[in-house]
C-alpha positions in Angstrom: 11.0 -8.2 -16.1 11.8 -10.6 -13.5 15.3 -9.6 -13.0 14.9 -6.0 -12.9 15.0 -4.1 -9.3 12.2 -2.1 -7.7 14.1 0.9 -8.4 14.4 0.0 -12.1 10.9 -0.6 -12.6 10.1 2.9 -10.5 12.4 4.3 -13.5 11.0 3.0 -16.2 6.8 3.7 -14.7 8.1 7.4 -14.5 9.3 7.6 -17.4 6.4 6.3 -19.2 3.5 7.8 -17.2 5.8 10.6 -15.1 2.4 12.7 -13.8 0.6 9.5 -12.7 -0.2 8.5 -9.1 2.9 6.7 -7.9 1.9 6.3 -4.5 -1.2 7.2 -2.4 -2.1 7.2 1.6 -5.7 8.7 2.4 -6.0 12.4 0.4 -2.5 12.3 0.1 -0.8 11.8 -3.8 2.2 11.3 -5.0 3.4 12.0 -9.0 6.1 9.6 -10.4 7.7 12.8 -11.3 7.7 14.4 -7.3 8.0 11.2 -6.4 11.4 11.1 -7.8 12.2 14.3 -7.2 11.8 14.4 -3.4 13.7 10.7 -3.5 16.3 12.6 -5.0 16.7 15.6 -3.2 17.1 13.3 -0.3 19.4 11.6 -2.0 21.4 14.5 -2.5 21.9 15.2 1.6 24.1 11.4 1.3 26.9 10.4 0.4 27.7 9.9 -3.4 29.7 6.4 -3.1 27.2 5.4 -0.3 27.3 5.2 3.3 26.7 1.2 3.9 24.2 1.1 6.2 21.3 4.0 6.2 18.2 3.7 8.5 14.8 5.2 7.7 12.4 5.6 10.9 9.6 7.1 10.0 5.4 5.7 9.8 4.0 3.9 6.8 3.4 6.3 3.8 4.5 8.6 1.1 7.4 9.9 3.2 8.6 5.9 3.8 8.6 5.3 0.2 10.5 8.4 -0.7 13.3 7.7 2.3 13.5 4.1 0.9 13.7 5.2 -2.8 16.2 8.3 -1.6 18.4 6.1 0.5 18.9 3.5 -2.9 19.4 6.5 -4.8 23.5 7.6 -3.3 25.0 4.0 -4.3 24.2 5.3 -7.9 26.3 8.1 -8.9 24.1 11.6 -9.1 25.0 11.9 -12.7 24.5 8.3 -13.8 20.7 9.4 -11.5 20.3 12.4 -13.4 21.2 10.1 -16.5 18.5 7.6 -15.8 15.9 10.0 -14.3 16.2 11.9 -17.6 12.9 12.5 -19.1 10.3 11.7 -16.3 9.7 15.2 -15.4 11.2 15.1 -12.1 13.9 17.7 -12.6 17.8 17.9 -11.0 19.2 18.9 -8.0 
């Protein structure tokens, strides 16, 4: 497990457990599943081949972690995505 990427592991936690807590500030939850999902729509708004270099501003919390899991998400084609997102319940775009 040592050689596998954040991203990876995300994957592989949402597929197992895809309507547990992923990420949590204050009253605020996040599913695997949305988690995923929102990562993904972002995703979507990118480039498919990547764009390099992509910035995220934005204050500690849910919306961080989806802008950082979004922005990993374009160097992977959307249907090799949609591929590995594949049964944790957080849909297509």
């Amino acid at each position: 497990m040592a050689d596998e990427s954040l991203f990876a592991l995300v994957l592989a936690q949402a597929r197992a457990t895809p309507d547990a807590t992923a990420v949590r500030q204050w009253e605020r939850a996040e599913s695997y599943a949305s988690l995923l999902g929102r990562a993904g729509a972002l995703a979507a708004t990118l480039p498919a081949g990547g764009t390099g270099l992509v910035g995220v501003c934005t204050e500690r919390g849910v919306e961080m972690v989806v802008a950082v899991l979004g922005c990993w998400a374009p160097a992977l084609a959307t249907s090799r995505w949609t591929r590995r997102t594949r049964g944790t319940g957080c849909g297509t775009w």
